[in-house]
Structure formats: structure tokens, C-alpha cells
C-alpha positions in Angstrom: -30.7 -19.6 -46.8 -30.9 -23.2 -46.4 -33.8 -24.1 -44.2 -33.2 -27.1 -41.2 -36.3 -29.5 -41.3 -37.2 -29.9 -37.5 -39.1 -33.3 -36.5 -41.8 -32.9 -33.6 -39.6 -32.5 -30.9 -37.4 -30.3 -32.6 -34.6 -32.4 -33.7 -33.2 -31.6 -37.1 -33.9 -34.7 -39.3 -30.3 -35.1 -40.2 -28.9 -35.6 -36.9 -31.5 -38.3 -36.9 -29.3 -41.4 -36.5 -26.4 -40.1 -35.6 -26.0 -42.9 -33.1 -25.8 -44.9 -35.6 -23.1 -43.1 -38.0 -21.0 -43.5 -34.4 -21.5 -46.6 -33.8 -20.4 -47.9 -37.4 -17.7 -45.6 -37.7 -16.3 -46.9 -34.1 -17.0 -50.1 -34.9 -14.9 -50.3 -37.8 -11.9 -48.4 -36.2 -12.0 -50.9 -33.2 -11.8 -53.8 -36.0 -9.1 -52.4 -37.6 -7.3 -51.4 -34.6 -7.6 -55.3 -33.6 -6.4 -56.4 -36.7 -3.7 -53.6 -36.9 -2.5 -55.1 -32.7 -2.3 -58.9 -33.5 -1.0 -58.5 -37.3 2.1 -55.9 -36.0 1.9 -56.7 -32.1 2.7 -52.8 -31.5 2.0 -52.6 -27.7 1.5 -48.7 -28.0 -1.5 -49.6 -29.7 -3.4 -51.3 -26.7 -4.7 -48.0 -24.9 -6.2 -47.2 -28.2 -8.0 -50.8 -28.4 -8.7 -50.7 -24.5 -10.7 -46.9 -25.1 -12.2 -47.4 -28.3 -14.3 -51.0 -27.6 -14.7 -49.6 -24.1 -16.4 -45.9 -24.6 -18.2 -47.3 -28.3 -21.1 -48.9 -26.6 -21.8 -46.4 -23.9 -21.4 -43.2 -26.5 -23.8 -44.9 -29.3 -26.4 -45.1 -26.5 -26.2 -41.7 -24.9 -26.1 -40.2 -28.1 -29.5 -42.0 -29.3 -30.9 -41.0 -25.9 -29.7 -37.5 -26.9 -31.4 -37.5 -30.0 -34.8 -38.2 -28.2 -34.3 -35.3 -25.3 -37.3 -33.4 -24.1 -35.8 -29.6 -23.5 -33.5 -27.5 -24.5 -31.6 -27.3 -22.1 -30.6 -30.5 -23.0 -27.2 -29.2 -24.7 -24.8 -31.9 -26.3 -22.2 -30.0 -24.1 -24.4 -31.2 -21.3 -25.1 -34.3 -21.9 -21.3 -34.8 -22.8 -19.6 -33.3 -19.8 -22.3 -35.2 -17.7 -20.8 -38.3 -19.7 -17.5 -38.0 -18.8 -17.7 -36.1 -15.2 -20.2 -38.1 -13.7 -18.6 -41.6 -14.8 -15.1 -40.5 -13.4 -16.6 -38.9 -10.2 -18.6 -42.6 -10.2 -15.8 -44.7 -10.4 -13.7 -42.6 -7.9 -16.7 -42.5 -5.7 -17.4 -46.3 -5.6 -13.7 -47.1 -5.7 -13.2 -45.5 -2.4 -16.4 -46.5 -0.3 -16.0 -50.1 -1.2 -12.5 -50.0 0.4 -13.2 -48.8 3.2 -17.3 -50.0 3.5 -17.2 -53.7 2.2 -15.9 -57.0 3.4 -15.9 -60.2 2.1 -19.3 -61.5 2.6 -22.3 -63.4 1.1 -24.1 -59.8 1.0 -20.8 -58.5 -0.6 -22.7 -57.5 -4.5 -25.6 -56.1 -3.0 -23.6 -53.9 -1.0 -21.6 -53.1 -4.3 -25.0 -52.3 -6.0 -26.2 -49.9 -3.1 -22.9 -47.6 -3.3 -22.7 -47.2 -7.2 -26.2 -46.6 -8.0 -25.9 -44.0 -4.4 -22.6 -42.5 -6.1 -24.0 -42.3 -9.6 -27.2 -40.7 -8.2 -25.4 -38.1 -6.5 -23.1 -37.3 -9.3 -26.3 -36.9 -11.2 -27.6 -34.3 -8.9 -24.3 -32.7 -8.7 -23.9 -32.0 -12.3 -27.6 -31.1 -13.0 -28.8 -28.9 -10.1 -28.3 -25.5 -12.3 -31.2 -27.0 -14.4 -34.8 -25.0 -14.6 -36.4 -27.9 -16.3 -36.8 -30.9 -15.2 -38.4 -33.4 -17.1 -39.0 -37.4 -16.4 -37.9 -37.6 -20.1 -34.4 -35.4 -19.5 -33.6 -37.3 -16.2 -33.4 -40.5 -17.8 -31.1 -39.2 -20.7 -28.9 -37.3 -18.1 -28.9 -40.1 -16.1 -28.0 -42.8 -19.1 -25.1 -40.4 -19.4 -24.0 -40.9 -16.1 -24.7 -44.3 -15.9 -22.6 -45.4 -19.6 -20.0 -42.8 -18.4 -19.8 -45.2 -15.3 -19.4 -48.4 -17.4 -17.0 -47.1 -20.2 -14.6 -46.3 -17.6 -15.4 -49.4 -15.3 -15.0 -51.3 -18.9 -11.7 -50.0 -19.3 -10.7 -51.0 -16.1 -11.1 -54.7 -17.2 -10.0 -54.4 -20.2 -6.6 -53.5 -19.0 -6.5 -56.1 -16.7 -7.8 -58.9 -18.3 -4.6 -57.7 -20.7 -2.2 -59.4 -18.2 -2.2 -63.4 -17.4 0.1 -65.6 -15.5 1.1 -66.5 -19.4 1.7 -62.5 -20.0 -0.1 -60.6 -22.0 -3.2 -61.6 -23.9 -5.0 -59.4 -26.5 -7.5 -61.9 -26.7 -8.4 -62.2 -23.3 -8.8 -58.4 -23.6 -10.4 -58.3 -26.8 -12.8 -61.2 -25.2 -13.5 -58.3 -22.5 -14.6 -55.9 -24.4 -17.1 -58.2 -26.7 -18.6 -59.3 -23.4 -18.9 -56.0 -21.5 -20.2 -54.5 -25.2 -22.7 -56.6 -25.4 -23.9 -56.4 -21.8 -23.7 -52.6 -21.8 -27.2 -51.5 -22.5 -28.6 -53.7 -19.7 -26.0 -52.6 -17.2 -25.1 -49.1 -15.6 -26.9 -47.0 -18.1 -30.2 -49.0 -18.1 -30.5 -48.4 -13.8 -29.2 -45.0 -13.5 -31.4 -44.1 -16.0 -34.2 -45.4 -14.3 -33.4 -43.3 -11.3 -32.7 -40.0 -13.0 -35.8 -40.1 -14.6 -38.1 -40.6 -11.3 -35.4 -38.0 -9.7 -36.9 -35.7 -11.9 -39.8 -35.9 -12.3 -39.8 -35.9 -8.3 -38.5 -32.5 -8.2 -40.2 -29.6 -6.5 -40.0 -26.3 -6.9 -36.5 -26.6 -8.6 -34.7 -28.8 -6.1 -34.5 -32.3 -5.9 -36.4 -34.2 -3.3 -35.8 -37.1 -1.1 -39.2 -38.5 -2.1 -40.1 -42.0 -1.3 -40.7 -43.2 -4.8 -37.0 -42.2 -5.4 -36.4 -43.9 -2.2 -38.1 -47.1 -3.5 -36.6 -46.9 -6.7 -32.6 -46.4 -5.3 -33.1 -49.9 -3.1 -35.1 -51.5 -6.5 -32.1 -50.5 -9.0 -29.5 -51.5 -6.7 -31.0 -55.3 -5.9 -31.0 -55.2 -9.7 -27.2 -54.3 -9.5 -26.7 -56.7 -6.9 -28.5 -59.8 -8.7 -26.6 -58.9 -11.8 -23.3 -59.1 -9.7 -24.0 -62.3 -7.4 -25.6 -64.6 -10.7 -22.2 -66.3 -11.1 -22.7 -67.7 -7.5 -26.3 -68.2 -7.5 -25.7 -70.4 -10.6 -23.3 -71.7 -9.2 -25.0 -72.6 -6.2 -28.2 -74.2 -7.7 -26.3 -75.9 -10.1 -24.5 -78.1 -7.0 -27.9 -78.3 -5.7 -29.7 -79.4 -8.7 -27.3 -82.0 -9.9 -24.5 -84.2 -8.6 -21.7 -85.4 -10.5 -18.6 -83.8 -9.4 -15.1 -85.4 -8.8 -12.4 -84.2 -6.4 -9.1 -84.6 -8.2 -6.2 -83.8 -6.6 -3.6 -80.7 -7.4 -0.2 -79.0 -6.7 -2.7 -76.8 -4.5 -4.5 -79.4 -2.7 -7.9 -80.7 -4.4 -9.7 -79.1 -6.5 -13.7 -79.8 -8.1 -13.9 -81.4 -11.2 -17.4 -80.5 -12.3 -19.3 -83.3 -14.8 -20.2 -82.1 -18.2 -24.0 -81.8 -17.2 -23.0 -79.0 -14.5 -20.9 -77.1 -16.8 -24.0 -76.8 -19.1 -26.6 -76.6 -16.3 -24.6 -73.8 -14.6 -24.1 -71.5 -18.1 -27.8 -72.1 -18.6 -28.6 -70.7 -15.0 -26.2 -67.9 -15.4 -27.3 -66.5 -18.6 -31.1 -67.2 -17.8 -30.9 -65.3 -15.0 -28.9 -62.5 -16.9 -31.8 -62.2 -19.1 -34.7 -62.1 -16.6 -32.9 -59.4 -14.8 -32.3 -57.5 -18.2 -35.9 -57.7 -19.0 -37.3 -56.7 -15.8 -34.9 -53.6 -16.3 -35.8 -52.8 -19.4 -39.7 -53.0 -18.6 -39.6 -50.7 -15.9 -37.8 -48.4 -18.1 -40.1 -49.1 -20.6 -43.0 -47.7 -19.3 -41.2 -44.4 -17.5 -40.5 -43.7 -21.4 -44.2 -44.0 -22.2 -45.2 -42.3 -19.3 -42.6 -39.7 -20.2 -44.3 -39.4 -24.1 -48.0 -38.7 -21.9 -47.1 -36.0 -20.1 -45.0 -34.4 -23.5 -48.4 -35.1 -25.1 -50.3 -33.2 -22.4 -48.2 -30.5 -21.7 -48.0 -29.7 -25.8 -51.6 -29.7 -25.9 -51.4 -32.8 -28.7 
């Protein structure tokens, strides 16, 4: 009988890193599927390109939140099916309240932020009421998986459409997509919604959830997150015209248009990804310490 070696949270040691092992093995059949598009230009190839560098970001990170769950009840079939249900019931979800909820507006972003994170939320609750356990450490995994489920499928929304210019179709524009939204993945969807499925929770009583006010608190602090992440192309934008001066009117088919100096164009990338960054890090931060928080009371509660 071959024996499984079990780490300290009961974890087989050679599922260890299997984020990894997906994330290189989807990494090089995204490549190839690039290279296999622009050397052959075989347009039944695109839905494999749009999926594959849209779902390999958000999968490599649920599964090295799965390998770092707290109960057992923690299945991979759980964790997967909250991956794919919640984002699609997210997606549908936002899709249909902005419609009908949201107008043009300088308030427009936050107003995104408060329905996704409330639509994501819910799904969460949704898919995970059956649970007995609930720990801090399970609702941010659970919650990950909602949130990256949200984004892959938001992802490949963009990526399809970033496919199509004025010009016709572009791969690079949607290969440009991907790169960007891969990158920005972990500090996106997944980061806040695992932020509030963690303190959902671990506000739990007597195995329902509760409309607590620390959940309450952190809803409205995730979603101004969402909302500053949304609106830092205009807020750039804005304090770069106020900060500098420089620009030209020129006229246009159109009527005239603003020809920014070179000092703005700099000035306003600098703003925008500055301010990209401090919002990443106060997300990451907070979920920072919910982790270690998370590790105390799996310290206390297994008597180590």
C-alpha cells in the first residue's frame, strides 16, 4: 500500500504546487495557440485564445487558494462549481442591474463597484449556504472563487471585443487584452470578494449568515476599492489637466480635438498606474492580515 504523506493541514505533499503545474502548462498552450493564430490566421482558433489567456490567471489562483483551504468540506468539486456558477450568475447579475440602475454620471464606477461586489456576495451565499463549517480561512477561498470566476468571464468579454476595430479584426489588440487583464487579475475581482467572503464567514451565526455590520462595513470598503480602480483613468486624467498645462486644440473631421504635450502623456500614465498600485496594496494588506488572523484562530482551535 502506498502511503500519501499529509502536510499540517492535511494536504497531500504532491498536490503541493499544483497551481503552479497549471499555470505553466496553460501558459505554454496560450503561447502556442498565439503563435499557431498569427503564423496560420485560422479564425476558429480565436475562442480557444480568447478562453485560455482569460480563465489561466483566475484558475492558477483559486487553485493555490485551494491548496491552502481550512475544512474538508472544502471539496475541489466545491470550490470548482463555485468557480464557474458564481462568476456566470455574477456577470448575469451585474449585467442586468447596471442596465436598468446606472446612468451616465461622475458617480457612474462607484455605482458599478456597489452592484458587482453586492452580486458576487450574494452568489457567494447562494452556493455556500449548505455548508456546516464556516471558517474565515474557507470564505476567502470560496470567495476568491467567485470573485476570479467573475473576472475570467468578464476577461473574456473584452477579449472578444477588443478582437474587432474600425480596421477589423486585430489579434493583437486582443492578445494586448489578455496580457493586461492577466496581469491585473490577482488585484482585481478575486482580491475583494475574497476579502468579503472571508469576514462573511467568519460573521456567521449559528449556521446562517448574518447581516452584521462589519460585513456591512466591509461591502461599502471593497466596493470604493472597485470604484477607485474603475474611475483612475479619469482621476488621472483629471489631475494631470490640473497639474500641468500644455495642451493644443487641433482641429478634425469631428470638430477639435486635444492634443496633449508630451509632459501630460507621461504625467498622466504615472498618475494612473501609481494610483493602480496604492489601491492594489491597500487590497492586498487588508487581505493580508484576515489570512493571518485566519492562521490564529487554526492555531487555537488545533490546540498548536
Amino acid at each position: 500500500m502506498v502511503e500519501v504523506v499529509r502536510d499540517r493541514e492535511g494536504v497531500p505533499r504532491r498536490t503541493r504546487r499544483m497551481w503552479l503545474r497549471i499555470f505553466l502548462v496553460g501558459l505554454a498552450l496560450w503561447v502556442a495557440t498565439v503563435v499557431v493564430v498569427f503564423l496560420t490566421g485560422n479564425p476558429n482558433l480565436i475562442p480557444t485564445l480568447v478562453l485560455l489567456g482569460s480563465f489561466l490567471v483566475p484558475v492558477t489562483f483559486v487553485a493555490w487558494a485551494f491548496e491552502r483551504r481550512g475544512t474538508g468540506e472544502l471539496t475541489a468539486g466545491l470550490v470548482f462549481s463555485t468557480f464557474l456558477t458564481g462568476g456566470v450568475l455574477g456577470v448575469l447579475g451585474a449585467s442586468v442591474l447596471e442596465a436598468y440602475l446606472l446612468h451616465p454620471s461622475p458617480w457612474l464606477f462607484f455605482g458599478v463597484g456597489l452592484i458587482e461586489e453586492a452580486v458576487k456576495l450574494v452568489a457567494l451565499m447562494v452556493l455556500t449556504r449548505h455548508l456546516q463549517t464556516r471558517s474565515l480561512r474557507d470564505g476567502m477561498i470560496l470567495g476568491a472563487a467567485v470573485g476570479f470566476g467573475f473576472a475570467a468571464f468578464e476577461s473574456a468579454g473584452y477579449a472578444f471585443t477588443a478582437l474587432f476595430t474600425v480596421d477589423g479584426l486585430s489579434i493583437i489588440q486582443l492578445v494586448q487584452t489578455e496580457l493586461i487583464r492577466g496581469l491585473l487579475a490577482p488585484v482585481g475581482h478575486g482580491l475583494w470578494t475574497a476579502i468579503l467572503g472571508g469576514i462573511l464567514f467568519a460573521t456567521s451565526r449559528h449556521g446562517r449568515f448574518a447581516l452584521t455590520g462589519k460585513l456591512i462595513l466591509a461591502y461599502l470598503g471593497v466596493s470604493i476599492l472597485h470604484g477607485l480602480w474603475n474611475s483612475m483613468h479619469g482621476i488621472a486624467l483629471y489631475l494631470t489637466l490640473l497639474l500641468t498645462e500644455g495642451e493644443q486644440l487641433r482641429p478634425s473631421p469631428q470638430g477639435w480635438l486635444v492634443e496633449p504635450s508630451a509632459e501630460q502623456v507621461n504625467v498622466f500614465s504615472l498618475l494612473e498606474w501609481v494610483g493602480l498600485a496604492i489601491i492594489s496594496i491597500i487590497g492586498i494588506a487588508w487581505l493580508v492580515i484576515l489570512w493571518r488572523r485566519s492562521a490564529r484562530l487554526d492555531r487555537v482551535g488545533t490546540g498548536i
